[in-house]
DRENKELO-653808 format. One record per residue (C-alpha): x, y, z. Coordinates in steps of 0.1 Angstrom, whole numbers. Layout:
N
     x     y     z
     X     Y     Z
...
This chain:
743
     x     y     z
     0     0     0
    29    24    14
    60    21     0
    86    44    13
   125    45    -6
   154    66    13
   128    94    24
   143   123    42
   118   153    56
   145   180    65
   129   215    87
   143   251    81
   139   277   118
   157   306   117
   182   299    91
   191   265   106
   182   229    93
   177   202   111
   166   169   102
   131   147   109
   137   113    94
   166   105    76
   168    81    47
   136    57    55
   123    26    39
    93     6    48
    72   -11    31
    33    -9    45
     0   -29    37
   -32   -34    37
   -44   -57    71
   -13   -47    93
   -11   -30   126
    21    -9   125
    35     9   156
    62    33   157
    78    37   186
   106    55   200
   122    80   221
   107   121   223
   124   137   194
   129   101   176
   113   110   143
    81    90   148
    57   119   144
    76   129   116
    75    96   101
    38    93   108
    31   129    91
    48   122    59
    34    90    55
    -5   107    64
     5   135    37
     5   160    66
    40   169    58
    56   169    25
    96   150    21
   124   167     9
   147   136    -3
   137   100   -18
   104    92   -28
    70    73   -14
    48    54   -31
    12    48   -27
     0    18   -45
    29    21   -64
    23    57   -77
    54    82   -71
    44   111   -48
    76   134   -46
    57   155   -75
    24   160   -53
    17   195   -49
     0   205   -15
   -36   209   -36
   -26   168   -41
   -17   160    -8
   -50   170     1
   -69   150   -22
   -43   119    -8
   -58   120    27
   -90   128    18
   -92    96    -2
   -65    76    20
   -59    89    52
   -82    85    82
   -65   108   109
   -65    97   150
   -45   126   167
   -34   128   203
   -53   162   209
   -79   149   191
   -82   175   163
  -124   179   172
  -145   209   162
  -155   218   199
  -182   233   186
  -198   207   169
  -217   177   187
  -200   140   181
  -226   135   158
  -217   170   138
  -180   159   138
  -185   123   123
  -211   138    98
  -182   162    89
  -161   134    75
  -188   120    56
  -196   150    37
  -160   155    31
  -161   127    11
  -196   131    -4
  -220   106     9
  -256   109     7
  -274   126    35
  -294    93    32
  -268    74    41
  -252    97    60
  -284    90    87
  -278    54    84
  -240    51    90
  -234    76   115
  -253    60   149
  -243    29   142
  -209    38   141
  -214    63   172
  -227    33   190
  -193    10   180
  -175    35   199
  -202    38   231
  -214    71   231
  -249    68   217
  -263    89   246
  -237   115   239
  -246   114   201
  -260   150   202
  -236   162   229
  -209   192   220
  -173   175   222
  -161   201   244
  -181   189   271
  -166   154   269
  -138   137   289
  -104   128   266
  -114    92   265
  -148   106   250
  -131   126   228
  -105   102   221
  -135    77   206
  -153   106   187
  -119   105   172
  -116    72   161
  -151    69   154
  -145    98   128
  -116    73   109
  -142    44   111
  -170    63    95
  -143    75    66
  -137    40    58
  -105    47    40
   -78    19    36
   -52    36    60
   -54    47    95
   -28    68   110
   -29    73   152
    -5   100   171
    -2    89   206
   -40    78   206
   -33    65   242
   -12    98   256
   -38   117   270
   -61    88   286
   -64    68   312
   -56    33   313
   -87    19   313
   -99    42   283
   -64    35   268
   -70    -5   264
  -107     4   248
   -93    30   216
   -65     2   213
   -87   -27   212
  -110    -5   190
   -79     0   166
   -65   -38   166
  -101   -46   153
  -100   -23   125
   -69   -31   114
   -80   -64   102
   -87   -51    69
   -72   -15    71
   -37    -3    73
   -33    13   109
     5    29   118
     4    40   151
    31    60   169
    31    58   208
    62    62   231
    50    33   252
    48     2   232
    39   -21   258
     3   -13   255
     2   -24   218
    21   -49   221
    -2   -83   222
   -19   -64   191
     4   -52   168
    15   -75   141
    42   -50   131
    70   -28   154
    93     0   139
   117    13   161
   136    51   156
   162    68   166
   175   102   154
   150    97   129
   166    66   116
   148    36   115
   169     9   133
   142   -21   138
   118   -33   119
   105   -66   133
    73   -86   123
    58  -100   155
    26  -113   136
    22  -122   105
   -14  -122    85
   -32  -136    55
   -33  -106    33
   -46  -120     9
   -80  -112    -3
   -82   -74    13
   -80   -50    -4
   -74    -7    -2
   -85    21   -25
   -95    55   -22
  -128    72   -16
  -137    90   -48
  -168   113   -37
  -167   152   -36
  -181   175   -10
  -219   187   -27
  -231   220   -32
  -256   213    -7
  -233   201    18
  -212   231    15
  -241   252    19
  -251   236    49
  -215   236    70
  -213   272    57
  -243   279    75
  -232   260   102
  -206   274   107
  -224   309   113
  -242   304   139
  -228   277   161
  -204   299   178
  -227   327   190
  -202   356   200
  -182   354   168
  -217   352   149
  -227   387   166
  -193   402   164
  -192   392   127
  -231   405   122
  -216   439   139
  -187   443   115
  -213   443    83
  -240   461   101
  -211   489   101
  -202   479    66
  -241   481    56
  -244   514    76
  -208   528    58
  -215   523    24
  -251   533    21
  -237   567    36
  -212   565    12
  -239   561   -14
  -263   589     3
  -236   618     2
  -229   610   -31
  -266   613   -42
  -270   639   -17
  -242   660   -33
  -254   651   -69
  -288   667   -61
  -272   700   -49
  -249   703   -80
  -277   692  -106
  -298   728   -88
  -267   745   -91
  -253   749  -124
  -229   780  -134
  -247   816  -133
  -228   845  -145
  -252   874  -130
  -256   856   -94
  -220   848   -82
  -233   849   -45
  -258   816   -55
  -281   801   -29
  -305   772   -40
  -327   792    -9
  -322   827   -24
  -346   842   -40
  -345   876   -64
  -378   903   -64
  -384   930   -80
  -420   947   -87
  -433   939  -123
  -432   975  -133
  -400   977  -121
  -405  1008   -98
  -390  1015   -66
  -395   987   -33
  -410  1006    -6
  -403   996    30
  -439   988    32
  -437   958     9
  -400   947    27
  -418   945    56
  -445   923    44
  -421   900    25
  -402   901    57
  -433   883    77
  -443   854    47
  -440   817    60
  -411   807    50
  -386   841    48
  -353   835    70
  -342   873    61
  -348   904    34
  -316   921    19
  -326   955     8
  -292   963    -9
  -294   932   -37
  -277   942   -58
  -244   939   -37
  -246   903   -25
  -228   892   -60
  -201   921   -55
  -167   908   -42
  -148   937   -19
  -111   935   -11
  -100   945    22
   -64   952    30
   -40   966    52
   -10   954    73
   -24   931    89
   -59   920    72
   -62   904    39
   -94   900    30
  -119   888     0
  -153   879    -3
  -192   887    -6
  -208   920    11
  -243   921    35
  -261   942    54
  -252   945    95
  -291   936   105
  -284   898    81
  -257   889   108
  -271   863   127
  -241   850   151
  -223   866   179
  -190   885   177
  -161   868   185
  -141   898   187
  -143   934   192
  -180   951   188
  -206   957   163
  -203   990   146
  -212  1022   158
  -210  1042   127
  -209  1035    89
  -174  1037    89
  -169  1003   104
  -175   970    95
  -174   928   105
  -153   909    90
  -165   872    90
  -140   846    78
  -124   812    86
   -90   813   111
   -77   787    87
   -86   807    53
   -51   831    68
   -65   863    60
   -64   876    94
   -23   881    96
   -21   894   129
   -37   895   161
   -73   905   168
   -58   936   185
   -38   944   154
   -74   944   131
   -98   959   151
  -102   993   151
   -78   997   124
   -80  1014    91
   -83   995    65
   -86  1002    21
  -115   987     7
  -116   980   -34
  -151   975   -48
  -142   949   -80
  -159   962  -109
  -159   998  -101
  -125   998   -93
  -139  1020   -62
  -113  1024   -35
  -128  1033    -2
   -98  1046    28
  -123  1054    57
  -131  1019    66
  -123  1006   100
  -128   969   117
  -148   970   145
  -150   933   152
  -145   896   138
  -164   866   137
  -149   836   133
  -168   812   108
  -158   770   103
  -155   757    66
  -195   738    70
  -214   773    79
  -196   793    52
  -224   783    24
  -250   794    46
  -260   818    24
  -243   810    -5
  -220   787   -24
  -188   810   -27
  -194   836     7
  -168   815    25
  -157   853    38
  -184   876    41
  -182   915    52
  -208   933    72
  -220   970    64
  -241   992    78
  -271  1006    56
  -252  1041    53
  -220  1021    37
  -243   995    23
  -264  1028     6
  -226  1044    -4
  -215  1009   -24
  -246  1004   -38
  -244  1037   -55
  -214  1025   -70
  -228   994   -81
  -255  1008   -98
  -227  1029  -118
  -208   997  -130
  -243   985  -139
  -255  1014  -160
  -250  1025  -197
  -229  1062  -190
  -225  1088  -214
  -206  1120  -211
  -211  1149  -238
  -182  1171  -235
  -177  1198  -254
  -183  1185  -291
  -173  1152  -280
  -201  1120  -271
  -180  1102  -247
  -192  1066  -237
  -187  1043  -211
  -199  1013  -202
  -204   992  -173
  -179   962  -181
  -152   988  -194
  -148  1027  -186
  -124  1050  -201
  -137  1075  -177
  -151  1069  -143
  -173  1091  -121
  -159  1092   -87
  -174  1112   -55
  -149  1137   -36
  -148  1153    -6
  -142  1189   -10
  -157  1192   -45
  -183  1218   -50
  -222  1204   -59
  -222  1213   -95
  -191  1212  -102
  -160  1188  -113
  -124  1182  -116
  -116  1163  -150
   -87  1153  -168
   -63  1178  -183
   -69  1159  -215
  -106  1171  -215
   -89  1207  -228
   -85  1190  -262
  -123  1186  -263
  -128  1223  -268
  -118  1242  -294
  -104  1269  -275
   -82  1245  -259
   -97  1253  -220
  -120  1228  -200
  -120  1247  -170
  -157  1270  -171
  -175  1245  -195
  -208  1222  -190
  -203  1189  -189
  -234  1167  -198
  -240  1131  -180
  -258  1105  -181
  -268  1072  -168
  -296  1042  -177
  -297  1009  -166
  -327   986  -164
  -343  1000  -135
  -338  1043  -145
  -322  1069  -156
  -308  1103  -146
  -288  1134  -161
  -265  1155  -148
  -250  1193  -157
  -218  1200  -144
  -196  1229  -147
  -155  1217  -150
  -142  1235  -120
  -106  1226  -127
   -79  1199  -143
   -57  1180  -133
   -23  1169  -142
     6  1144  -123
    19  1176  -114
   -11  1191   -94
   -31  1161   -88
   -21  1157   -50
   -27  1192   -41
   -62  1194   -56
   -76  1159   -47
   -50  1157   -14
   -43  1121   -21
   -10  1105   -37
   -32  1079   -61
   -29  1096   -96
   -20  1063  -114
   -53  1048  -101
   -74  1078  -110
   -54  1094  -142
   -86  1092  -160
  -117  1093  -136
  -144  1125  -132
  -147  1140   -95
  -174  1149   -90
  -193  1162   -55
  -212  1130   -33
  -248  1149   -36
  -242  1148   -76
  -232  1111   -75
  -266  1105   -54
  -287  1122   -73
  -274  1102  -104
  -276  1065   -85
  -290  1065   -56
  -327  1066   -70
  -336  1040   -40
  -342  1003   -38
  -355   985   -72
  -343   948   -64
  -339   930   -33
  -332   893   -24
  -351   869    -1
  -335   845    19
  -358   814    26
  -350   792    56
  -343   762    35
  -345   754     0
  -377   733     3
  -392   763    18
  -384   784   -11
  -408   771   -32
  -435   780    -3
  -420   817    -6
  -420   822   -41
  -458   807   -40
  -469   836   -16
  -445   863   -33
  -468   857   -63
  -495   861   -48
  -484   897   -35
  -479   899   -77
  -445   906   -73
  -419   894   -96
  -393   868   -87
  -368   844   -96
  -354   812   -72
  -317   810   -83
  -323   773   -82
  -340   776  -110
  -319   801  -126
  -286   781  -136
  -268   774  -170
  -260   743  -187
  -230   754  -205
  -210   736  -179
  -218   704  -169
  -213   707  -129
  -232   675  -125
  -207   653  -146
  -179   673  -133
  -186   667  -100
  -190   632  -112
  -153   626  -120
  -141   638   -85
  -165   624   -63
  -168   591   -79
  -132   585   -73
  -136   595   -40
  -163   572   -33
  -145   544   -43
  -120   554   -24
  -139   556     5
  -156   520    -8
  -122   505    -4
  -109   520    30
  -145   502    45
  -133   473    30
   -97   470    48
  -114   481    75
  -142   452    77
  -111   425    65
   -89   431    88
  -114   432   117
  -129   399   103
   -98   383   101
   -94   387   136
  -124   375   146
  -117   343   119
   -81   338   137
  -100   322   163
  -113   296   137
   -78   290   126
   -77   255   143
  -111   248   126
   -97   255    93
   -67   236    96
   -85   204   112
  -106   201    80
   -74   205    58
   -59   175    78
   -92   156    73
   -89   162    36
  -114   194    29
   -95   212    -2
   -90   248    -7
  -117   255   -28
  -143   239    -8
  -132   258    24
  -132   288     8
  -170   283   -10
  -176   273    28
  -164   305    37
  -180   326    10
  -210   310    24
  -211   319    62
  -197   354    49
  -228   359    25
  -254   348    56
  -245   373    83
  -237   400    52
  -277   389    43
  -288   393    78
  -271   423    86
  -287   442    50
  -323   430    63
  -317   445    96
  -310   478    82
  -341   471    56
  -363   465    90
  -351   496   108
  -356   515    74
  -397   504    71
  -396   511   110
  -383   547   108
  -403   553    78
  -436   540    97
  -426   563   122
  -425   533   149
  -390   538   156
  -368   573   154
  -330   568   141
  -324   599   129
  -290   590   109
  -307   563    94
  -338   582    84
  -306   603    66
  -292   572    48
  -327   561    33
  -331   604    22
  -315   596   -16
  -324   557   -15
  -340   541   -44
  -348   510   -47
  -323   510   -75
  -298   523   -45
  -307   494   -20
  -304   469   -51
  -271   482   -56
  -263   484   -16
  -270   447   -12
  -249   436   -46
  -217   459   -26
  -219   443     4
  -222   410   -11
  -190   417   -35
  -172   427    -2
  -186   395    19
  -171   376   -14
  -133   394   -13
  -128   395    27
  -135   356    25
  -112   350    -5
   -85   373    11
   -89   352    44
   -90   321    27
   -57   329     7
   -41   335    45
   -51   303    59
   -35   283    30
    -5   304    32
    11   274    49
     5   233    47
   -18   221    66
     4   205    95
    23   243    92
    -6   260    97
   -24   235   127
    11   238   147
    10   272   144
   -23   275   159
   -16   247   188
């Protein structure tokens, strides 16, 4: 049956080799009751291991039925015991967790018989061994000699032609020690059965054969009783573990140890619970960028803002504000519109500062620093600490002067002071819109002053001068009108080029005619040039070194530059408290026959912000994806580490890769399954309203039932690669590797 020719089985520790067995031959058979005996550190084991297929050989070769074996791959060694080798060990080798019933079925469906069968075989074999009443018992509860007779009882049920026992005897008593080895001298009648003890005297009126090592030599081998052979026969088991089978240890396996079954359940309720909030944001974040689009008129965009204006186009009284002010719905009213999409620049020593401008009365926190301002010279600055445009103290901003640029009007403002900060975080800066990350507060005198200036920049201006029709419009203006202190009402101070624009060569004395429309008015204005100015005379008659910013601009008196923009308030913007309560407003400003627009609805498609958002988040949602799933492996691994010995016992029995890891894939794709219905149960609950969960309530905001299709075909894709990444780590090693490891 066993022929063995010179075999050597070297180990490797640490960059030393030692040696096992050292050049063996035996010759073994069917019907003979070998015992190995021998010394501690002899070589028996070793011997006992090769020959069982537990341990691969490094030098000669062994035969089984006469077919060469030093070419076996581990993948064959397996299928070797499965169809040769029934395994007795000295610790047993039991799943505790299975009853002795369990564990003898194990073997059987190793090999695949019949469940039919299976029914039939298994008592009576259980009752060979005397433990009938303890057929349903879990092993761990059993005494060694128990256990030692689940063990053999497991060989007897396998039925295979050889029979290999470590130390059966070494951890009973005597009396259970004379049973197992009467149980094993009975099977070996028509079986091979090699048995390796230390204390042959026990075995000794039974065996038939004796091998003796030392060093891993063999130095006797003495027949003591020789048998008729002739007529018995060996040969492998040919039957395959069925789908069924596999499906039924697999979800075995889940539930028969309870705590690993919840802590498992836990890991892919947290996996379940991950990725649908993965899924959520991104669906959550899609629906915010499909309403958003690019808009080249509202920079300051807010799917809750809302733009009115009366039909006719006339000026907004402070009646109708203070109705809009008091619909359902209305979080604020900004009278001065038209400056929420106008950026301001703010600099000095120690303050560098960008971003959107509203009114004092819209802020809505407390200071952090300093005061609210007394007077329209001062202002809040609201930004983020981290954003770096606060370069100094607190101390060193407030209550300094600081130069503020209007864009578009190129307006520079030098009587602005900081009266006091507050401090924003990145989440509350799109509170009011998607780009006021920095926001500057005004009172209504300054918010009055820039939106004068605003409605410059937006109008159509023409100046006559002289016989000249200048024009300037509001993207581009050769000449801009600028208020001055100290500058007569009537009056202004032009260019010295405005001399060639008379005849007589002299601006000074002469009317200038302007003008200004824009969508909501228009005004005229007479003015007599009072002076020009040159580089030479500029800082004496404006008092103020900035003629390279102004070589070109009109000063003109501040009551002129009123009475030609500040006609009043034509537009203002409504702030709703969310955007679902936007629609609400817009409903009710109808009604008040008022003309509006929801930004929401007033974004372009010449971008695509949807798809572009697309390509970055998807990326980072896989990302994400993947960082759950290293997460969820390596904490299942863990909890699978304490399964190691159960893995590696059914690789000594003969289970092969594949089916252990379809075995795996199984119990992996039950608790995945019973963790998604969990969350599908809570998810009817908190819709019902029977139960509150608010973060769940969250997750199921975006979900389809496309989106929990797609949830449960993730989680089950994960389930599938955390059990073949696990897998691939228990057959890192052979089977006797990876079992010694464990012990």
């Amino acid at each position: 049956m066993i022929q063995l020719r010179n075999v050597s089985k070297f180990y490797y520790s640490k960059g030393m080799i030692s040696s096992g067995i050292t050049k063996v031959n035996l010759d073994l058979d069917i019907g003979e009751f070998v015992v190995i005996t021998g010394e501690s550190g002899s070589g028996k084991s070793t011997l006992l291991n090769v020959i069982s297929g537990l341990d691969t050989y490094e030098e000669g070769e062994m035969l089984i039925e006469g077919r060469e074996t030093s070419h076996y791959s581990g993948a064959d060694f397996e299928e070797y015991r499965k169809k040769y080798i029934g395994n007795i060990f000295q610790n047993f080798n039991l799943i505790n967790s299975y009853t002795v019933y369990q564990n003898i079925e194990l073997i059987l469906l190793i090999n695949g018989v019949s469940e039919e069968e299976i029914k039939k075989k298994v008592p009576d074999i259980i009752e060979k061994v005397g433990l009938s009443e303890h057929m349903n018992q879990k092993v761990s509860r059993l005494s060694g000699g128990q256990r030692q007779r689940v063990s053999i009882a497991r060989a007897l049920a396998k039925d295979t032609s050889i029979i290999v026992a470590d130390e059966p005897t070494g951890n009973l008593d005597s009396a259970s020690a004379e049973e197992v080895i009467r149980l094993l001298a009975d099977i070996a009648k028509d079986k091979l059965v090699v048995v390796v003890t230390h204390n042959f005297d026990q075995f000794e009126q039974y065996a038939t054969r004796v091998v003796r090592m030392n060093d891993g030599r063999v130095i006797e081998d003495k027949v003591i009783t020789r048998r008729n052979l002739e007529g018995i026969e060996g040969g492998p088991l040919t039957g395959k573990l069925s789908n069924k089978s596999k499906f039924k240890l697999g979800v075995r396996n889940t539930f028969n140890i309870i705590p690993k079954f919840l802590l498992l359940l836990v890991v892919f309720l947290f996996v379940t619970l991950s990725v649908s909030g993965v899924y959520t944001n991104y669906k959550e974040t899609q629906s915010a960028t499909s309403e958003f689009g690019y808009n080249s008129f509202f920079q300051n965009y807010s799917d809750d803002r809302i733009v009115v204006k009366n039909k006719d186009s006339s000026v907004i009284t402070d009646e109708q504000m203070r109705q809009i002010g008091e619909l359902s719905g209305v979080k604020t009213v900004v009278k001065d519109d038209i400056m929420l999409d106008k950026n301001v620049d703010i600099e000095n020593e120690y303050l560098s500062f960008y971003g959107f401008v509203y009114p004092i009365d819209s802020l809505e926190t407390d200071i952090d620093e300093g005061a609210l301002p007394s007077k329209d010279s001062e202002a809040v600055i609201a930004t983020d600490p981290e954003m770096g445009e606060i370069m100094g103290e607190p101390e060193d901003v407030i209550g300094r002067k600081a130069d503020l640029y209007l864009e578009e009007t190129g307006t520079k403002l030098t009587d602005l002071s900081i009266s006091g900060i507050v401090y924003l975080n990145t989440e509350d800066s799109d509170s009011d819109g998607l780009f006021s990350q920095s926001k500057l507060y005004l009172t209504d005198g300054k918010m009055a002053e820039l939106r004068a200036y605003s409605y410059m920049s937006a109008s159509d201006i023409k100046i006559e001068v002289g016989s000249r029709d200048l024009k300037s419009e509001a993207d581009y203006m050769q000449y801009r009108l600028i208020p001055m202190k100290g500058v007569a009402k009537g009056t202004a101070i032009v260019p010295d080029e405005f001399n060639d624009y008379y005849s007589d060569g002299k601006a000074a004395g002469k009317n200038i005619k302007i003008s200004a429309e824009n969508m909501y008015f228009s005004s005229k204005a007479s003015l007599k040039t009072s002076q020009t100015f040159t580089d030479k005379n500029y800082d004496k008659l404006i008092g103020v070194d900035t003629y390279d910013e102004h070589m070109s601009d009109i000063f003109i008196s501040q009551s002129d530059y009123d009475a030609l923009f500040d006609k009043g308030t034509y537009q203002i913007s409504v702030y709703a408290k969310n955007s679902h309560e936007a629609d609400n407003v817009a409903a009710q400003l109808k009604s008040m026959k008022m003309q509006y627009l929801p930004l929401k609805d007033a974004v372009s498609n010449e971008f695509d912000v949807e798809g572009i958002t697309g390509i970055v988040q998807v990326p980072f949602m896989v990302l994400l994806v993947v960082v759950v799933f290293f997460i969820a492996y390596f904490v299942v691994r863990l909890i699978l580490k304490s399964r190691d010995t159960y893995f590696a016992i059914v690789r000594m029995l003969g289970m092969s890769k594949k089916d252990i890891k379809r075995i795996l894939d199984i119990e992996m794709l039950v608790v995945v399954s019973i963790a998604y219905l969990i969350f599908i149960i809570a998810v009817v609950l908190i819709s019902n309203d029977i139960i509150s969960f608010e973060y769940i309530k969250y997750l199921t905001e975006y979900m389809s039932l496309k989106g929990y299709i797609l949830l449960y075909l993730v989680l089950l894709l994960m389930s599938y690669l955390i059990s073949g990444r696990a897998s691939r780590k228990l057959f890192a090693a052979s089977a006797m590797q990876a079992y010694r490891g464990e012990v």
